[in-house]
C-alpha positions as a Markdown table, in Angstrom:
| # | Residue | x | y | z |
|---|---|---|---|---|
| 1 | Unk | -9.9 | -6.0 | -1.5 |
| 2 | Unk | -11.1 | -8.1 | -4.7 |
| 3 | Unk | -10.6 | -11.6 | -4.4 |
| 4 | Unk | -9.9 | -14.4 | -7.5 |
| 5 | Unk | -10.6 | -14.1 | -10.9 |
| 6 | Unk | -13.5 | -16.2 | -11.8 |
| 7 | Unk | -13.5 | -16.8 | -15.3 |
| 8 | Unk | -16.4 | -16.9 | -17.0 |
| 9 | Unk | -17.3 | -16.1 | -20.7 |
| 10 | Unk | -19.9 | -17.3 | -23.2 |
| 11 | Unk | -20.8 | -16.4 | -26.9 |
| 12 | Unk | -24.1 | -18.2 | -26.9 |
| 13 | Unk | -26.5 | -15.4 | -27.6 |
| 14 | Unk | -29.3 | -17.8 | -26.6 |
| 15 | Unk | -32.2 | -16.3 | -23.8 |
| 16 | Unk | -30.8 | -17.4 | -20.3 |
| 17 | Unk | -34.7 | -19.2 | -20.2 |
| 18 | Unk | -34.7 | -21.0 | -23.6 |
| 19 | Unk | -30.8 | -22.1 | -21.9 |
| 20 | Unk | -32.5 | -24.0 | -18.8 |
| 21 | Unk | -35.0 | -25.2 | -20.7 |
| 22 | Unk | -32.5 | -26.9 | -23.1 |
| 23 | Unk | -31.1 | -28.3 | -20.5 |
| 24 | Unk | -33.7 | -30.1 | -19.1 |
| 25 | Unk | -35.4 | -27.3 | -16.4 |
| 26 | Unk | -38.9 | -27.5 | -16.5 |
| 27 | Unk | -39.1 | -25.3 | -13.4 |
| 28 | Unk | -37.2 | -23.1 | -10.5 |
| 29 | Unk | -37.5 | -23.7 | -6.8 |
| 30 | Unk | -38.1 | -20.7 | -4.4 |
| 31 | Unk | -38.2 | -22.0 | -1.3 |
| 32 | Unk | -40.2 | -25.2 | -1.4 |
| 33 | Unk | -42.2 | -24.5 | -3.8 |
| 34 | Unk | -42.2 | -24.4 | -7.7 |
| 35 | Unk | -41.9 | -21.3 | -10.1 |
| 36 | Unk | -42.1 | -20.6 | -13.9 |
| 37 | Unk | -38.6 | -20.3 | -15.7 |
| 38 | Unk | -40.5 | -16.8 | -17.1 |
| 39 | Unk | -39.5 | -15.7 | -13.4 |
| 40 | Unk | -36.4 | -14.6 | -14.9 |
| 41 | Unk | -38.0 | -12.9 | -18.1 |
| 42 | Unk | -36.4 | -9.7 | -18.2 |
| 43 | Unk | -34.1 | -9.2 | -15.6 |
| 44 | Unk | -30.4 | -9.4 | -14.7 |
| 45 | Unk | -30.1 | -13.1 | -13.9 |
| 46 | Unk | -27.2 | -14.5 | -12.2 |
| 47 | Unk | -26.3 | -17.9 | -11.8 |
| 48 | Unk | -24.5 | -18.8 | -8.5 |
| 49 | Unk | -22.5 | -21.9 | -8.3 |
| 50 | Unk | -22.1 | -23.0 | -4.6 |
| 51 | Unk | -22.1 | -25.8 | -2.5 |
| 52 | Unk | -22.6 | -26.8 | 1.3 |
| 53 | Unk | -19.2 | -28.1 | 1.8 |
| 54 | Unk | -17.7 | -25.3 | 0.3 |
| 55 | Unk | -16.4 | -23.2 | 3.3 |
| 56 | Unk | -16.1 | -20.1 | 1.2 |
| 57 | Unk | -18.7 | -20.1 | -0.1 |
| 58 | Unk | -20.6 | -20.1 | 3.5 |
| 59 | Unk | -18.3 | -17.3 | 3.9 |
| 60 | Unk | -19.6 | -15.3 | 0.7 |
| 61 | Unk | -23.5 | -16.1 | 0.9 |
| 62 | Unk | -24.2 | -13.7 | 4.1 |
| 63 | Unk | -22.7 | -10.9 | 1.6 |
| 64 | Unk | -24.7 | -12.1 | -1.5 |
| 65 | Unk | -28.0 | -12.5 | 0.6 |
| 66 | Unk | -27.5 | -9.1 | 1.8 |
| 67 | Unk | -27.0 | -7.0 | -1.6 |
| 68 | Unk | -30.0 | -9.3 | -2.9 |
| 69 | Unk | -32.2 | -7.9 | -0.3 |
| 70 | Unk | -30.6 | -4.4 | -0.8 |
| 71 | Unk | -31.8 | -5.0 | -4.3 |
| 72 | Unk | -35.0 | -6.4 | -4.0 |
| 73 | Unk | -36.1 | -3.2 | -2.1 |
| 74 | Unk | -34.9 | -0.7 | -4.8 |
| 75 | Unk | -37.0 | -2.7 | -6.8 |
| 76 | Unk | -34.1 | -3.6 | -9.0 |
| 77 | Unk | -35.0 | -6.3 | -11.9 |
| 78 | Unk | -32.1 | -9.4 | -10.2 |
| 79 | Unk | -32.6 | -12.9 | -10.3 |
| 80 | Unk | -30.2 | -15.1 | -8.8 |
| 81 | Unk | -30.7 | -19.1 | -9.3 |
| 82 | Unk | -28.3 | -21.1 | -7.5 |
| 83 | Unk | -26.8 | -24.4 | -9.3 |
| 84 | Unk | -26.1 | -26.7 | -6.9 |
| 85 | Unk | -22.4 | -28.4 | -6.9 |
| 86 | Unk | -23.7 | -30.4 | -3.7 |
| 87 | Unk | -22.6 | -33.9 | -3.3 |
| 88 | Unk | -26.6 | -35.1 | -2.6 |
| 89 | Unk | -30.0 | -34.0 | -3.0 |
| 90 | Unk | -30.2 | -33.8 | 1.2 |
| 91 | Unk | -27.2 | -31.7 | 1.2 |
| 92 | Unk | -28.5 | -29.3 | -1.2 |
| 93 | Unk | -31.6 | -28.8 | 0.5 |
| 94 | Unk | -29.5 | -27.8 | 3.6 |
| 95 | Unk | -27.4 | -25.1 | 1.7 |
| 96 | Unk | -30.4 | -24.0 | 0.1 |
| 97 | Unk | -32.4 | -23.2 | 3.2 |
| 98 | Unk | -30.3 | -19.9 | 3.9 |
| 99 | Unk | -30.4 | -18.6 | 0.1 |
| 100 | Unk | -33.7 | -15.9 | -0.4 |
| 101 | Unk | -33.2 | -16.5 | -3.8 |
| 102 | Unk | -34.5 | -19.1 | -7.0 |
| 103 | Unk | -32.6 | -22.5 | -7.8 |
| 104 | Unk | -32.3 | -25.2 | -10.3 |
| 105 | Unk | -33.4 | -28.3 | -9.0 |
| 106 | Unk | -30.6 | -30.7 | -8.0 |
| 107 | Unk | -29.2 | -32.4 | -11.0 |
| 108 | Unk | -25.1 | -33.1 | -10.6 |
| 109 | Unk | -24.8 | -33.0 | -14.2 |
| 110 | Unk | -27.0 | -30.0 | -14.8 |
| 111 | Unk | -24.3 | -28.8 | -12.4 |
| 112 | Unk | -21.3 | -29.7 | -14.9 |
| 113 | Unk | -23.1 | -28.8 | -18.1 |
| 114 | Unk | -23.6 | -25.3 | -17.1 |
| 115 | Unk | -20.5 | -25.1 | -15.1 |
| 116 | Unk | -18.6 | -25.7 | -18.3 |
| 117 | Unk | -20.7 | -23.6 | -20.4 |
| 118 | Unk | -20.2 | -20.7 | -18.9 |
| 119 | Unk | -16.1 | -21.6 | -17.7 |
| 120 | Unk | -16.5 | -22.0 | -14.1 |
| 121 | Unk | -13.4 | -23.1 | -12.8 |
| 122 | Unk | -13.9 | -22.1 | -8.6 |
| 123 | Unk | -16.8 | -22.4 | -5.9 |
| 124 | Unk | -17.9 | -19.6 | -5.3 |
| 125 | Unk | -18.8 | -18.4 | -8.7 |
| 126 | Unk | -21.4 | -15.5 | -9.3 |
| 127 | Unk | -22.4 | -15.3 | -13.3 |
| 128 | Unk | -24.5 | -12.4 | -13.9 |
| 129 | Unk | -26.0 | -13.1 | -17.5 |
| 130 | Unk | -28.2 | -10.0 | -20.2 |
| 131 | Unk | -31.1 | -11.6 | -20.8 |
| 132 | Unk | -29.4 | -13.1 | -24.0 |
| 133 | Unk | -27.5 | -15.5 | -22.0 |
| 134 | Unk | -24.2 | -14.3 | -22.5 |
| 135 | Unk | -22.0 | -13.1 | -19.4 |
| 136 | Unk | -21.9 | -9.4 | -18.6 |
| 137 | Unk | -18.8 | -8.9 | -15.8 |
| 138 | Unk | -16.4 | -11.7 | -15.2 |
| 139 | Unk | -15.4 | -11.2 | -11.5 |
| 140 | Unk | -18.4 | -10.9 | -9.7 |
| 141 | Unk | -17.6 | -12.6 | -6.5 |
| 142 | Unk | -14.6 | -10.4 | -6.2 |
| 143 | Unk | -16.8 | -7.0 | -7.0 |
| 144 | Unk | -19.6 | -8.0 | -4.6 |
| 145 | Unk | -17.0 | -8.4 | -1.8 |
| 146 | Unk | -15.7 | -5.1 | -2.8 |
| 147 | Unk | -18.6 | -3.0 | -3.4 |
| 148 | Unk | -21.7 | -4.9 | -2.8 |
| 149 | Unk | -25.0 | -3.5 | -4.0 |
| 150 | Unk | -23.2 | -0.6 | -5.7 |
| 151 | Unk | -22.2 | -2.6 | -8.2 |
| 152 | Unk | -24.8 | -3.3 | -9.9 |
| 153 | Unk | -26.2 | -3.8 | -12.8 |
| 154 | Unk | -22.6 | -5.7 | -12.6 |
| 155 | Unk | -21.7 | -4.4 | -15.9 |
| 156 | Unk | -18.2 | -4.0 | -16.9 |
| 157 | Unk | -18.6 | 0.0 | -17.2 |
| 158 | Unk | -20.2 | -0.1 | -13.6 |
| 159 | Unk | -17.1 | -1.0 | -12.2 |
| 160 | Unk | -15.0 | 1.4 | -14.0 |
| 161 | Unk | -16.8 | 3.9 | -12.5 |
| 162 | Unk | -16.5 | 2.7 | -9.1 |
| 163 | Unk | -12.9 | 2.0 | -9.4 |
| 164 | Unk | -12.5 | 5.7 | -10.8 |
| 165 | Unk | -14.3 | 7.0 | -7.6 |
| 166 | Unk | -11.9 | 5.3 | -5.5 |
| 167 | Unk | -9.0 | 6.6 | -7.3 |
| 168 | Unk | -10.9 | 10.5 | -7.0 |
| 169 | Unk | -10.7 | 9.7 | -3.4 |
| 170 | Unk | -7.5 | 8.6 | -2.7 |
| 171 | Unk | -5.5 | 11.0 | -5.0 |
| 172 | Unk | -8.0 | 13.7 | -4.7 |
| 173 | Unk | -6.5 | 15.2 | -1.8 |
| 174 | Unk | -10.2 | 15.7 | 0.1 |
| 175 | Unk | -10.2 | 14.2 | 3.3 |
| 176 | Unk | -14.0 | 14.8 | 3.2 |
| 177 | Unk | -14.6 | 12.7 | 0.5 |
| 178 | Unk | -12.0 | 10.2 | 1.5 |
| 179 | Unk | -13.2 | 9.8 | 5.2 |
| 180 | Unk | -16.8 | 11.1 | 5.5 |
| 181 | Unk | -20.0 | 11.1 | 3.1 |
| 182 | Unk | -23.3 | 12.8 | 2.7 |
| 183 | Unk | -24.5 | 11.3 | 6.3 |
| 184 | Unk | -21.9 | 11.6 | 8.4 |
| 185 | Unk | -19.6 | 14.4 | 8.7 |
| 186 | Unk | -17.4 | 12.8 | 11.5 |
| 187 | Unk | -15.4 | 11.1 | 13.4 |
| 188 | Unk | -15.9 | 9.4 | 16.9 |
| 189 | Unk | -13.6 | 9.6 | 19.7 |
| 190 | Unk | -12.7 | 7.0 | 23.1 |
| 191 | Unk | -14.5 | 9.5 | 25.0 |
| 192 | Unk | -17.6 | 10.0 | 22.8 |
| 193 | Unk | -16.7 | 13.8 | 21.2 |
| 194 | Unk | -17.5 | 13.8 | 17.5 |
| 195 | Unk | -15.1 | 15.3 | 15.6 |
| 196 | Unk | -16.0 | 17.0 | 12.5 |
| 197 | Unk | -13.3 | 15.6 | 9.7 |
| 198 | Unk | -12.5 | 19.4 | 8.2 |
| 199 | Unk | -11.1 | 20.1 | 11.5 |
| 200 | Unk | -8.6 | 17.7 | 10.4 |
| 201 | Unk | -7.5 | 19.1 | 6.5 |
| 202 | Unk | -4.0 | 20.4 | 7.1 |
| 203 | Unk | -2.4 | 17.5 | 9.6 |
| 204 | Unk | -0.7 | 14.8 | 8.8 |
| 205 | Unk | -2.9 | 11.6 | 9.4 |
| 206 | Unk | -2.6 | 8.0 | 10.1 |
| 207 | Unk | -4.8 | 5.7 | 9.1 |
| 208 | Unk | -4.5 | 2.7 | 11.5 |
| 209 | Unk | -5.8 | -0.9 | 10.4 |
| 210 | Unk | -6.4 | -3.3 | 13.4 |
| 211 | Unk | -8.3 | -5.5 | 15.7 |
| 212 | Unk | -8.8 | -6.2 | 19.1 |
| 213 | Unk | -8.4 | -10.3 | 18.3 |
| 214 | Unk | -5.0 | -9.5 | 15.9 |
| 215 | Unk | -1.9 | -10.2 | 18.7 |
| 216 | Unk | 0.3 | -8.2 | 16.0 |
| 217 | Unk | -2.6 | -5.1 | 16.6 |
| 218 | Unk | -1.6 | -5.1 | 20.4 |
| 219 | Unk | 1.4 | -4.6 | 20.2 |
| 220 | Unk | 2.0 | -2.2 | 17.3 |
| 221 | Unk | -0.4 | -0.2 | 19.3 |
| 222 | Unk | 1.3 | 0.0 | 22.2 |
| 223 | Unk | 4.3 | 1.5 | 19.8 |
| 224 | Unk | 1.7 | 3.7 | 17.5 |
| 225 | Unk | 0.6 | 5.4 | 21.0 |
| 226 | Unk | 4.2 | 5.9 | 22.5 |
| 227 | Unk | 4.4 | 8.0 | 19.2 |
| 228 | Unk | 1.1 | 9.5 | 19.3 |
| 229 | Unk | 1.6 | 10.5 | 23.0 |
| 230 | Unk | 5.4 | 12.3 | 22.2 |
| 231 | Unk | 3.9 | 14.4 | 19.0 |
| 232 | Unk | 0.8 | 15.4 | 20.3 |
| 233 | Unk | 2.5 | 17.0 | 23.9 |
| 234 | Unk | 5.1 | 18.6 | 21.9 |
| 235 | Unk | 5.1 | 21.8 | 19.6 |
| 236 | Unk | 3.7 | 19.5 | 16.9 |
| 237 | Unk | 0.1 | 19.0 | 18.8 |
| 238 | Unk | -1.9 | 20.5 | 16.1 |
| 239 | Unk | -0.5 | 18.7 | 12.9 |
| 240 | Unk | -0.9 | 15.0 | 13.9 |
| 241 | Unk | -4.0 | 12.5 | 14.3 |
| 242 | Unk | -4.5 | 9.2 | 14.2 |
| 243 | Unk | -7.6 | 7.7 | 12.6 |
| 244 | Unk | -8.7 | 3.9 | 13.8 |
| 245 | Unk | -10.2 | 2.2 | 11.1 |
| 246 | Unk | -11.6 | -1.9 | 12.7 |
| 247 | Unk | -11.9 | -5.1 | 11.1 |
| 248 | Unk | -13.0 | -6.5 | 14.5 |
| 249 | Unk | -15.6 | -8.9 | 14.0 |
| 250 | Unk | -18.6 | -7.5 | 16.0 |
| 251 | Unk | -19.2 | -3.7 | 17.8 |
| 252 | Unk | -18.2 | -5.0 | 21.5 |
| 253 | Unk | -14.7 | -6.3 | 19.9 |
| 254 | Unk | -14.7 | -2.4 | 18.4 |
| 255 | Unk | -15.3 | -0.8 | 21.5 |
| 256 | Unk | -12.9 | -2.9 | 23.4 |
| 257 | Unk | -10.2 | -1.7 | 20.5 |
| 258 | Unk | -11.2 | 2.0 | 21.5 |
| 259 | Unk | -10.8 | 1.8 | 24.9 |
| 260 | Unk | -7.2 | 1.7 | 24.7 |
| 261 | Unk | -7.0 | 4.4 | 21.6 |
| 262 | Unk | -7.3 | 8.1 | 22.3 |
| 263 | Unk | -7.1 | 8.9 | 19.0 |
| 264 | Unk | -9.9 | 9.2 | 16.6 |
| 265 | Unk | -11.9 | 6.6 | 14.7 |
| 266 | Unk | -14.5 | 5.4 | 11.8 |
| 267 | Unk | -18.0 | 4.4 | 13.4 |
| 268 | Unk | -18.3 | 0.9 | 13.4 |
| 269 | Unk | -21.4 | 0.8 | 11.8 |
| 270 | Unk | -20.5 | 2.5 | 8.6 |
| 271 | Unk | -19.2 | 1.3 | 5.5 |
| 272 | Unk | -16.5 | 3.8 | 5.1 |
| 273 | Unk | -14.2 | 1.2 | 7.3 |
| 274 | Unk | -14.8 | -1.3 | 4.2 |
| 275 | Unk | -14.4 | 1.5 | 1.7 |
| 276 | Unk | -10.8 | 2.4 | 3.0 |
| 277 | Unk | -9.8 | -1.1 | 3.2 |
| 278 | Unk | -10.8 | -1.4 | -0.5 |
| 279 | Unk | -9.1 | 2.0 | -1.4 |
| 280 | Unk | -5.9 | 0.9 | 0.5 |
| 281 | Unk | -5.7 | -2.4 | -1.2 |
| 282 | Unk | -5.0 | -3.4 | 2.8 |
| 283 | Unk | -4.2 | -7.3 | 2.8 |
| 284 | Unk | -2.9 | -8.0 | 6.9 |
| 285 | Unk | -3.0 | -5.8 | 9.4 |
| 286 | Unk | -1.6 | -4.5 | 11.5 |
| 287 | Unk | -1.2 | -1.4 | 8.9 |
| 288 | Unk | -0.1 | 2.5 | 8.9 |
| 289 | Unk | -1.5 | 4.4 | 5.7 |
| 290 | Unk | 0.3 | 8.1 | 6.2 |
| 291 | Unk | -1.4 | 10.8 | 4.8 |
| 292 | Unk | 0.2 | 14.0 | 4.3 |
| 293 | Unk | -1.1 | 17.5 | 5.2 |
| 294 | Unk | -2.5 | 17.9 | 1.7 |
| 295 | Unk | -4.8 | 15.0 | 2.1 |
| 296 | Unk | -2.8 | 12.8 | -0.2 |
| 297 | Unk | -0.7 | 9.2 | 0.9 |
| 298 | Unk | 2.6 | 9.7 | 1.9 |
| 299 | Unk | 2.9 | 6.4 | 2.5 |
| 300 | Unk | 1.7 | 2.7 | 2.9 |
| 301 | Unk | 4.2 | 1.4 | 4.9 |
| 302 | Unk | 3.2 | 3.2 | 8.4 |
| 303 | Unk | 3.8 | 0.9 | 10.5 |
| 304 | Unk | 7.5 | -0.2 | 9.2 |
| 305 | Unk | 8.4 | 3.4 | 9.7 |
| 306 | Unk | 6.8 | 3.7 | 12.8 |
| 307 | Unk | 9.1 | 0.8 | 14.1 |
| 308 | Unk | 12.0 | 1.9 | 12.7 |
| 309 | Unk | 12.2 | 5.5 | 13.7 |
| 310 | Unk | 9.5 | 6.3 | 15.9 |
| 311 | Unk | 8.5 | 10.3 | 16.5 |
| 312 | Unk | 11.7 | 11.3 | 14.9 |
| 313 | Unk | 10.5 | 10.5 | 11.2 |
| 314 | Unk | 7.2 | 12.8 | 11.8 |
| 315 | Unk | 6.1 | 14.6 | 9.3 |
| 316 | Unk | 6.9 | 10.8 | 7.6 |
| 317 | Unk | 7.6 | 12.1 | 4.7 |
| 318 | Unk | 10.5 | 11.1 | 1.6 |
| 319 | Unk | 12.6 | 13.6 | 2.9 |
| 320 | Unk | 12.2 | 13.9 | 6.4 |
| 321 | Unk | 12.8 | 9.5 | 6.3 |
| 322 | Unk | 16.2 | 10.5 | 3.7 |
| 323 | Unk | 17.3 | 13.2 | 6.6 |
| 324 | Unk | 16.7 | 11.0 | 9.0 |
| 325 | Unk | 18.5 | 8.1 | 7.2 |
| 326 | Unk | 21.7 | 10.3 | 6.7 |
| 327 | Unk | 22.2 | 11.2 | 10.0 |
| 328 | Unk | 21.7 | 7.6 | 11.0 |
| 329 | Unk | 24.5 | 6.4 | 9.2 |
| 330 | Unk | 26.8 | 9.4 | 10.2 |
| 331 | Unk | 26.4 | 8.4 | 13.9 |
| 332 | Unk | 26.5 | 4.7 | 13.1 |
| 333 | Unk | 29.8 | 5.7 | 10.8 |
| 334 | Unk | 31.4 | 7.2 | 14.5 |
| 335 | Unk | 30.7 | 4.2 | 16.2 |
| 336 | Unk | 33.2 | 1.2 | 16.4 |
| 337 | Unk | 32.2 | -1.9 | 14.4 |
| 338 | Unk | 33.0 | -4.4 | 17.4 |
| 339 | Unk | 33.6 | -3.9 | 21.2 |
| 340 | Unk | 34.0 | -5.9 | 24.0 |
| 341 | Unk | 32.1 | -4.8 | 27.4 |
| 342 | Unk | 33.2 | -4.8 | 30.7 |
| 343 | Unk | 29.7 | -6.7 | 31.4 |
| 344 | Unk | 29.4 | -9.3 | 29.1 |
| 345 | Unk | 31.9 | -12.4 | 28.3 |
| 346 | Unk | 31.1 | -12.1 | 24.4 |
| 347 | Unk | 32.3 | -9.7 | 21.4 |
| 348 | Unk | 29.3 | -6.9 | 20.7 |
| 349 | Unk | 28.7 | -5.9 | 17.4 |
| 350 | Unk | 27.4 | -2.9 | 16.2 |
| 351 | Unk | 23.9 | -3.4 | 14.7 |
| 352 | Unk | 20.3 | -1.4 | 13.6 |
| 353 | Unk | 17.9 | -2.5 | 15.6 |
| 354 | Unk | 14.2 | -1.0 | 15.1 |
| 355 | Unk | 14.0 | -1.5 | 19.0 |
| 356 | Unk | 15.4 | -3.1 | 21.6 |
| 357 | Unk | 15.9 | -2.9 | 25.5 |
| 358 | Unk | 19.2 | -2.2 | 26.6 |
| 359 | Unk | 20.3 | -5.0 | 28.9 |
| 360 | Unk | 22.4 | -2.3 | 31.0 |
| 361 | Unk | 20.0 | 0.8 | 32.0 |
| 362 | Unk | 16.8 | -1.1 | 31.2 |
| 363 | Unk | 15.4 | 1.6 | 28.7 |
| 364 | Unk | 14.3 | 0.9 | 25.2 |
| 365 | Unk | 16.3 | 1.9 | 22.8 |
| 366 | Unk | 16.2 | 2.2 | 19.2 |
| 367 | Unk | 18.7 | 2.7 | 15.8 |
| 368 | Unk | 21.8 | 1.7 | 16.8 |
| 369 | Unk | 22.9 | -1.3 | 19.3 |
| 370 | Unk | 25.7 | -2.9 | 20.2 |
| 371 | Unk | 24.5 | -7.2 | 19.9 |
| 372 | Unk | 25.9 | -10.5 | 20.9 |
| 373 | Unk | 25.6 | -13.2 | 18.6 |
| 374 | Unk | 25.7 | -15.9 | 20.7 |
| 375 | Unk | 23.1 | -14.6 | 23.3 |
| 376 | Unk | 20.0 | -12.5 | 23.6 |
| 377 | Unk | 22.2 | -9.3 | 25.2 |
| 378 | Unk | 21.6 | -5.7 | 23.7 |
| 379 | Unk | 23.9 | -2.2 | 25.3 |
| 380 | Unk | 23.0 | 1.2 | 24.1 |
| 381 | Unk | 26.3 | 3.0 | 22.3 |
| 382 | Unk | 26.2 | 4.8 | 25.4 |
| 383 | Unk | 26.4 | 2.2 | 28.3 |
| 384 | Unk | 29.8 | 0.4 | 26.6 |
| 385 | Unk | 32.2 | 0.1 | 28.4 |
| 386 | Unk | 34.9 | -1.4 | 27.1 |
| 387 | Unk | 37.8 | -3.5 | 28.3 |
| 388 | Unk | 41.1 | -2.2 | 28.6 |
């Protein structure tokens, strides 16, 4: 899930040191105490443009200060200095206290000299520089969210390479690849069976998005296991599975999601769950990804089917929704278009609902209803009864 398109480009072929220098640096902070500009000889240095009013940039910073570390212990030759866009010297001392990294000492229109130099135009903004000076990857922010330490060095060919391995996973057709990796082989269950994820190659799969704090979650869910619970007790047991994939915000949210899940799901702890909402593109959730029994997507808009037609669109595929469609509209074509009911003072129309609870037998229905315009009041075609 990238996020904006920080702009940032610069022809000065000048050393990133001899820059700072020009400017006025005579030194770099690490923590409180002073460094040599030459800390930055030789390595990718990126300059991060930040500031402690800057909500997202709170946001970002636990991200950043993670891949640095990451980093750090490969023994990876990254430098980040942070230039301050703080409003005070105080202010920047606050925001600097939770950064591992070097900084420039506070100087507002150091700030704005090299802000313009190298076309920062949003907070945050991450410029990763060669040891020329000149800007190596434009949308840095965006690929760290996305990828993290993977992406360095942060070079424009690195992240070809990790968007072509995304795109070998989701068209490759290898559920292995797509939902496992070299250390770990499975998936975890309510109950706490492991599943191995070739047990799985050969069903049709949905790949639910949610979380225990998302109202919208609860309730799809409620509909998502109606649906699992009809497929998997009837001849079609084998060739359906659901695969929970959290964006709660801790593990005891995650494990309260589970408890109401008996399908399968992506261990908390591993970054597949990040990886599949990167693949996915996933923006909101609740969301259905429908993969089909050759371990390719059928289908992004799960959930939308799911509430439309329930069990009866399963295998959820282009022509089973087309079949489905058709015979829709030839039972909708045998219905009247209007009726008035014995049980209700106003004129019903016929309407598709994705579902409703029919204010006569008290079941839920689905498809085709007869409404009221005027009030909340919903019949099944087949508790009409029509006036004389």
């Amino acid at each position: 899930m990238a996020g904006p398109d920080y702009q940032a480009k610069s022809t000065d072929r000048s050393n990133i040191v001899t820059i700072l220098a020009a400017e006025g640096v005579q030194f770099l902070l690490s923590g409180e105490e002073k460094v040599p500009l030459s800390s930055c000889d030789g390595k990718t240095t990126c300059l991060f443009f930040s500031a402690n009013w800057c909500r997202t940039c709170k946001t970002f910073i636990p991200k950043l200060v993670q891949v640095y570390d990451m980093l750090s212990t490969r023994c990876e030759k990254m430098e980040i200095v942070f230039v301050s866009f703080d409003h005070n010297e105080n202010e920047f001392a606050e925001h600097f206290k939770c950064m591992p990294w070097l900084a420039a000492p506070f100087d507002v229109n150091l700030s704005r000299r090299l802000s313009k130099r190298y076309h920062v135009k949003h907070l945050p903004s991450l410029i990763p520089l060669k040891s020329d000076g000149t800007s190596i990857e434009e949308d840095l922010v965006g690929l760290i969210e996305d990828y993290g330490a993977e992406a360095f060095p942060f070079t424009r060919s690195r992240r070809e390479e990790l968007k072509a391995a995304d795109t070998a996973k989701l068209e490759g057709g290898k559920l292995e690849d797509l939902l496992a990796h070299k250390g770990r082989s499975h998936l975890i269950a309510m109950d706490g069976r492991k599943v191995v994820v070739s047990e799985l190659v050969g069903k049709t799969i949905g790949i639910y998005f949610g979380a225990h704090w998302c109202p919208p979650c609860h309730s799809f869910t409620a509909q998502l296991l109606e649906v699992y619970n009809e497929l998997t007790t009837s001849e079609e047991e084998q060739s359906f599975e659901i695969i929970f994939v959290s964006t709660d915000r801790d593990l005891e949210e995650f494990d309260m999601s589970l408890k109401g899940m008996p399908w399968l799901a992506i261990p908390y702890l591993d970054k597949t769950r990040h990886d599949l909402c990167r693949i996915f593109d996933i923006k909101g959730i609740p969301s259905l990804v429908m993969i089909g029994g050759e371990g390719k997507p059928i289908s992004t808009n799960g959930k939308g089917i799911i509430s439309l037609y329930g069990a009866k669109a399963f295998p959820f595929t282009e022509s089973k929704l087309r079949d489905l469609e058709a015979v829709l509209r030839k039972e909708g074509d045998a219905l009247p278009r209007q009726v008035n009911d014995i049980k209700h003072e106003h004129l019903l129309k016929l309407d598709m609902a994705k579902a409703y609870l029919c204010d006569s037998c008290k079941k839920r229905g689905r498809f085709w209803a007869f409404s009221c315009d005027v009030c909340d009041y919903d019949l099944h075609p087949c508790c009409i009864e029509e006036t004389s």
